[in-house]
DSSP file (Angstrom, degrees, kcal/mol; ACC not computed):
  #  RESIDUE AA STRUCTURE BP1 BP2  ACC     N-H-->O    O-->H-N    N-H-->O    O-->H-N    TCO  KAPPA ALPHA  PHI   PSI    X-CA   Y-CA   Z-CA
    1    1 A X              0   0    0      0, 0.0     2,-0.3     0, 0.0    25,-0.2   0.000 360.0 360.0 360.0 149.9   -8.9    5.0   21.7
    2    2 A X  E     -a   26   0A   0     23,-0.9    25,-1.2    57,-0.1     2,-0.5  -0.999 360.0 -59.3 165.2-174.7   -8.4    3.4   19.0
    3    3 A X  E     -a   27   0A   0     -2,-0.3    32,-0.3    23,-0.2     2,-0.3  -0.974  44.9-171.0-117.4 167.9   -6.7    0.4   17.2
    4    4 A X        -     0   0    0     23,-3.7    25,-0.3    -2,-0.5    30,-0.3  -0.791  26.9-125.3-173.3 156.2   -3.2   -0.4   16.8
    5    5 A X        -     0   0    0     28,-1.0     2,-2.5    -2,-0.3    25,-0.2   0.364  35.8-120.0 -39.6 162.9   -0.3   -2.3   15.4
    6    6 A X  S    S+     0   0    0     23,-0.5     2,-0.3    26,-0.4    -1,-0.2  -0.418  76.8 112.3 -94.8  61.7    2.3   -3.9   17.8
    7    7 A X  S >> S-     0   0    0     -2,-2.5     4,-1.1    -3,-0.2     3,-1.0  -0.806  84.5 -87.7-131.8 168.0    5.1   -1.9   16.3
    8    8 A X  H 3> S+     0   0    0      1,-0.3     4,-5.3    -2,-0.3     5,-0.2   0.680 121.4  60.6 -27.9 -49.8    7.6    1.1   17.5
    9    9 A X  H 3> S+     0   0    0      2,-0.2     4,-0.5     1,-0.2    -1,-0.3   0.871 100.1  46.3 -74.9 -39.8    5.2    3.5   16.5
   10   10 A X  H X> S+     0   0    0     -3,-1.0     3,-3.7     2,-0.2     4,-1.1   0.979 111.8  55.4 -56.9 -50.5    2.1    2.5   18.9
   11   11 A X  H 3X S+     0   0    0     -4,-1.1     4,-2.5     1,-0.3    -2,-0.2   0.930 111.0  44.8 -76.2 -45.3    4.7    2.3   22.0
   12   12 A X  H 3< S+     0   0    0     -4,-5.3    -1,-0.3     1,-0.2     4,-0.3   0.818 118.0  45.5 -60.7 -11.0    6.0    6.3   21.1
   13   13 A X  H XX S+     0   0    0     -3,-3.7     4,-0.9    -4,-0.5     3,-0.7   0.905 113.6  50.2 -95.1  -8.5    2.5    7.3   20.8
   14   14 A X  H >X S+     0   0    0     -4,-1.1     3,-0.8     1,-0.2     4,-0.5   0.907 114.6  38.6 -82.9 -12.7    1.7    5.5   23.7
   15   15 A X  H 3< S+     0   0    0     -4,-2.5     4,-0.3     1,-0.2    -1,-0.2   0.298 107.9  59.6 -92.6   7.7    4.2    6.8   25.9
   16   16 A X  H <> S+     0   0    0     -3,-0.7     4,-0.8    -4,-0.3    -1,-0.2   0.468 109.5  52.1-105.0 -14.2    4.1   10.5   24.6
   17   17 A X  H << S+     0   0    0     -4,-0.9    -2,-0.2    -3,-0.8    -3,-0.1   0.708 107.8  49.6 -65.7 -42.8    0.1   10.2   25.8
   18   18 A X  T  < S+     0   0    0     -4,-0.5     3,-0.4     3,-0.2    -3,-0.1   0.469 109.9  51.4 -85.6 -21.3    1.2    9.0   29.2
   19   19 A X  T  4 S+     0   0    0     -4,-0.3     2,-0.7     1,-0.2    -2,-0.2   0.977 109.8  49.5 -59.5 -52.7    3.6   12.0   29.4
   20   20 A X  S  < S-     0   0    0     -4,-0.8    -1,-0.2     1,-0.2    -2,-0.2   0.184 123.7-104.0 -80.5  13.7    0.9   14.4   28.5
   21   21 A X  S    S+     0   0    0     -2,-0.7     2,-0.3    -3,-0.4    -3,-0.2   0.985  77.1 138.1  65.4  42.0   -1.5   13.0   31.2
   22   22 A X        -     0   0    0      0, 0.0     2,-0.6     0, 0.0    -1,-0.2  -0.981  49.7-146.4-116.8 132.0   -3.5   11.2   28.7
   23   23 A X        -     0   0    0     -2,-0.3    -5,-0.1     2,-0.0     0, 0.0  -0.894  33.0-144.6-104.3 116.4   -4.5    7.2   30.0
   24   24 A X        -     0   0    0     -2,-0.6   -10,-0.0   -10,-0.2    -9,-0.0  -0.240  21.8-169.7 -61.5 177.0   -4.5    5.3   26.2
   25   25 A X        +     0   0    0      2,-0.0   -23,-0.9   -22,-0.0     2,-0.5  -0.428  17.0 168.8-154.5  62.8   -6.6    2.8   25.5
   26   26 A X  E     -a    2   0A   0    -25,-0.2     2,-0.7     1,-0.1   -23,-0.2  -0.499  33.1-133.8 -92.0 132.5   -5.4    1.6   22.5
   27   27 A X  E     -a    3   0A   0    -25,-1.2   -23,-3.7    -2,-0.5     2,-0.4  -0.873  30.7-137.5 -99.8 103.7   -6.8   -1.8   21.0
   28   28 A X        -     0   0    0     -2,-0.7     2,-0.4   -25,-0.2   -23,-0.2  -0.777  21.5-171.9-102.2 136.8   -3.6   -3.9   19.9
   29   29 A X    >   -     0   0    0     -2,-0.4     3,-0.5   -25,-0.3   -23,-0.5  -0.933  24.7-167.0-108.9 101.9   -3.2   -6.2   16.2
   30   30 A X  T 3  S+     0   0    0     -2,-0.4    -1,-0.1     1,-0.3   -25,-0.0   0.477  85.2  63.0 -54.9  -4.8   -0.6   -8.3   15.3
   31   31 A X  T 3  S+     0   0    0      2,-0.1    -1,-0.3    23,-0.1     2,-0.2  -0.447 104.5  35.7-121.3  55.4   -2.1   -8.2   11.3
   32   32 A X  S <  S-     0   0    0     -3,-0.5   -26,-0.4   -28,-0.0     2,-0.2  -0.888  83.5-115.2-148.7-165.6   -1.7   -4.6   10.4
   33   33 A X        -     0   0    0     -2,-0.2   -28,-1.0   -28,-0.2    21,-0.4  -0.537  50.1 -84.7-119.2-174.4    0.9   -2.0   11.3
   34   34 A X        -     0   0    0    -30,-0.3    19,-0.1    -2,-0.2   -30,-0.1  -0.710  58.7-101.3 -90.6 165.6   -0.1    1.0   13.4
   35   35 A X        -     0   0    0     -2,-0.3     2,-0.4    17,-0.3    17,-0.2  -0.090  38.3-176.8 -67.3 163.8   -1.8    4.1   10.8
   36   36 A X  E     -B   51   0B   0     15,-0.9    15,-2.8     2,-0.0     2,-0.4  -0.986   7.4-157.7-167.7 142.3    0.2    7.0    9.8
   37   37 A X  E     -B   50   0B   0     -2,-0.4     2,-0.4    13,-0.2    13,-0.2  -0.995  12.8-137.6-149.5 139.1   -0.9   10.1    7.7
   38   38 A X  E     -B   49   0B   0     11,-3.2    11,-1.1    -2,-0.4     2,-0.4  -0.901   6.7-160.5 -62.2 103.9    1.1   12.7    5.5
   39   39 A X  E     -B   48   0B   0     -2,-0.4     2,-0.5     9,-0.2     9,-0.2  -0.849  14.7-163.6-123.6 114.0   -0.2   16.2    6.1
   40   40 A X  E     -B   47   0B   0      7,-3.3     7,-0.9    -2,-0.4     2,-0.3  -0.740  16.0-159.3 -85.4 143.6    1.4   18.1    2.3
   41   41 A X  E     +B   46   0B   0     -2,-0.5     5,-0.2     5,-0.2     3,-0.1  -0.895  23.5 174.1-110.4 165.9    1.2   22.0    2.9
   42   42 A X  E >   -B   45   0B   0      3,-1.1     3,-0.7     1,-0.8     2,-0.2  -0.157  61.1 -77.2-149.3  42.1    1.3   24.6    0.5
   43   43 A X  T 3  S-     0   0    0      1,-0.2    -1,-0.8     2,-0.1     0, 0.0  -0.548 123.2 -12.6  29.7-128.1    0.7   28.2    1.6
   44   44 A X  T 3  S+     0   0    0     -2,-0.2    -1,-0.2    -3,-0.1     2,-0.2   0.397 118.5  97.5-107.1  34.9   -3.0   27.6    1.9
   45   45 A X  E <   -B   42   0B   0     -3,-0.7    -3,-1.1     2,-0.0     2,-0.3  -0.597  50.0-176.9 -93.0 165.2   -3.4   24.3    0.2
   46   46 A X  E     +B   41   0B   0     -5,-0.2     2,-0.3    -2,-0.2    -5,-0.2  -0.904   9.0 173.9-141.9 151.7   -3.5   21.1    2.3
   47   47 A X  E     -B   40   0B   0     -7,-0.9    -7,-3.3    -2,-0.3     2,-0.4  -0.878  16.0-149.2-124.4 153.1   -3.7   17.5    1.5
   48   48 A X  E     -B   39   0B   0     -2,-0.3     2,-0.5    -9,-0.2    -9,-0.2  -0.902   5.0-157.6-110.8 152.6   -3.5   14.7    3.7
   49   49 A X  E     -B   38   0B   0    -11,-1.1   -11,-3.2    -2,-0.4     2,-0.4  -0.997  21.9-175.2-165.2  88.0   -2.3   11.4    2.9
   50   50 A X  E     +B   37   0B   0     -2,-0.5   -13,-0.2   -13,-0.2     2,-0.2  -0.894  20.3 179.7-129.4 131.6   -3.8    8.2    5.5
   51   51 A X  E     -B   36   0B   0    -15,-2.8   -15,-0.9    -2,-0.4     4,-0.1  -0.718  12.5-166.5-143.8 118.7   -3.0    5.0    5.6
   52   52 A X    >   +     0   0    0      1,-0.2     3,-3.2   -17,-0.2   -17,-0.3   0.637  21.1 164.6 -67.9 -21.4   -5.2    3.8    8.3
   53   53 A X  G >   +     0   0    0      1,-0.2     3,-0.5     2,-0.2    -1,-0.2  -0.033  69.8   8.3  44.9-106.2   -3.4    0.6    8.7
   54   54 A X  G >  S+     0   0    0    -21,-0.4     3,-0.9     1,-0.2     4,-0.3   0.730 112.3  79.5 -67.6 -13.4   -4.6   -1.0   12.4
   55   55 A X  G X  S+     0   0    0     -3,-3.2     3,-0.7     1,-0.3    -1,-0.2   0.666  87.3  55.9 -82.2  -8.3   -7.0    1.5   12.8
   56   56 A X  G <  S+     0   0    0     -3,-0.5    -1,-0.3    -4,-0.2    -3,-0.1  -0.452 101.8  63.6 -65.3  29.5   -9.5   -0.9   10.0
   57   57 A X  G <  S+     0   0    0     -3,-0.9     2,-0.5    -2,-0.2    -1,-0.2   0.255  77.3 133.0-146.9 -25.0   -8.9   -3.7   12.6
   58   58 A X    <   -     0   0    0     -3,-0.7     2,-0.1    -4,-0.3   -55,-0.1  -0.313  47.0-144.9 -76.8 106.7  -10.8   -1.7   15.4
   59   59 A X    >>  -     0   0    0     -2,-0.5     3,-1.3   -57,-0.1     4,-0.5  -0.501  13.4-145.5 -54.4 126.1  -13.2   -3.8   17.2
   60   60 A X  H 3> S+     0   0    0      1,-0.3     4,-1.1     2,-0.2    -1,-0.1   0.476 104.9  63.4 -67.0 -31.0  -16.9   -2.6   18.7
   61   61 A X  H 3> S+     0   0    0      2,-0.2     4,-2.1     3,-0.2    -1,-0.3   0.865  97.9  55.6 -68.2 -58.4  -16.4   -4.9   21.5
   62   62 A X  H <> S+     0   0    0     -3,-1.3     4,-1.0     1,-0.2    -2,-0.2   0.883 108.6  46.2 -48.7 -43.3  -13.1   -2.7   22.6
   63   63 A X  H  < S+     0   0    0     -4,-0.5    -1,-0.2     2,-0.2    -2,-0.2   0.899 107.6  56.6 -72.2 -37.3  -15.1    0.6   22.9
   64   64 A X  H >< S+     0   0    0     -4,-1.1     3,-2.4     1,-0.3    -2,-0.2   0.857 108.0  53.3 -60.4 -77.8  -17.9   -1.2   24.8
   65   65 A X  H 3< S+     0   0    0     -4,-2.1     3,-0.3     1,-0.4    -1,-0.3   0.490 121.4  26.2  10.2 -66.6  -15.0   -2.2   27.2
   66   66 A X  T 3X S+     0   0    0     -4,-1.0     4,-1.0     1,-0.2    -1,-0.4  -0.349  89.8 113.6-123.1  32.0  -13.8    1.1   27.8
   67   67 A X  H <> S+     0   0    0     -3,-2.4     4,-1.7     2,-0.1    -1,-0.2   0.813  80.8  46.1 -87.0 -16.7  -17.3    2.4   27.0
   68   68 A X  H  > S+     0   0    0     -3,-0.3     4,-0.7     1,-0.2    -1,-0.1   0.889 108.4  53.6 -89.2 -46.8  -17.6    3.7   31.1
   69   69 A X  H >> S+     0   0    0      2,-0.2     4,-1.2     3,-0.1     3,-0.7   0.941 108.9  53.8 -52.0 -41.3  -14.1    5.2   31.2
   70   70 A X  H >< S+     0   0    0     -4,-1.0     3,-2.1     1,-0.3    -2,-0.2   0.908 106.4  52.7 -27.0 -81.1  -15.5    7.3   27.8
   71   71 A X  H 3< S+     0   0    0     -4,-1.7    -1,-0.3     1,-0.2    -2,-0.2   0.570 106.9  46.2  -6.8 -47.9  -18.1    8.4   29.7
   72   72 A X  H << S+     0   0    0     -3,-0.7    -1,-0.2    -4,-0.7    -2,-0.2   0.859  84.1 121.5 -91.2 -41.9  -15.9   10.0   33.0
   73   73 A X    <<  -     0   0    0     -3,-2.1     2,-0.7    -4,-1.2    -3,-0.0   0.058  65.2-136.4 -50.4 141.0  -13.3   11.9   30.5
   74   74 A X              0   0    0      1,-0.1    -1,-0.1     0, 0.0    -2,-0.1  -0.882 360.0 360.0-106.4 106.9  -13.3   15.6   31.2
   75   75 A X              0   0    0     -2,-0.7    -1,-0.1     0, 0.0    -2,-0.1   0.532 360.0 360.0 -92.6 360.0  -13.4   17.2   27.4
């Protein structure tokens, strides 16, 4: 769950989700791009690198939606 852009990048994650047996639920924007983060390594340095992009767009409304499915997920 989550939000995102109407771009290349939502449709591979969504369809690399729906190979894994995963059902998205993805909250789609036409005014951002989807989010994307750098992860630098170092031997046992890290930093990460976000730019959250659609995911600032994500509406309260969506999760209430899909709040029942949440609920039913086996974590």
């Amino acid at each position: 769950m989550g939000c995102v852009g109407n771009d290349d990048i939502s449709k591979k994650l969504e369809e690399l989700l729906i190979k894994s047996y995963v059902k998205p639920m993805y909250q789609y924007t036409n005014d951002s791009h989807t989010g994307e983060c750098l992860a630098l390594i170092n031997e046992h340095d890290r930093s990460l690198i976000a730019d959250l992009g659609a995911c600032s767009h994500f509406k309260l409304d969506h999760y209430k939606q899909h709040e029942n499915n949440l609920n039913d997920c086996n974590i």
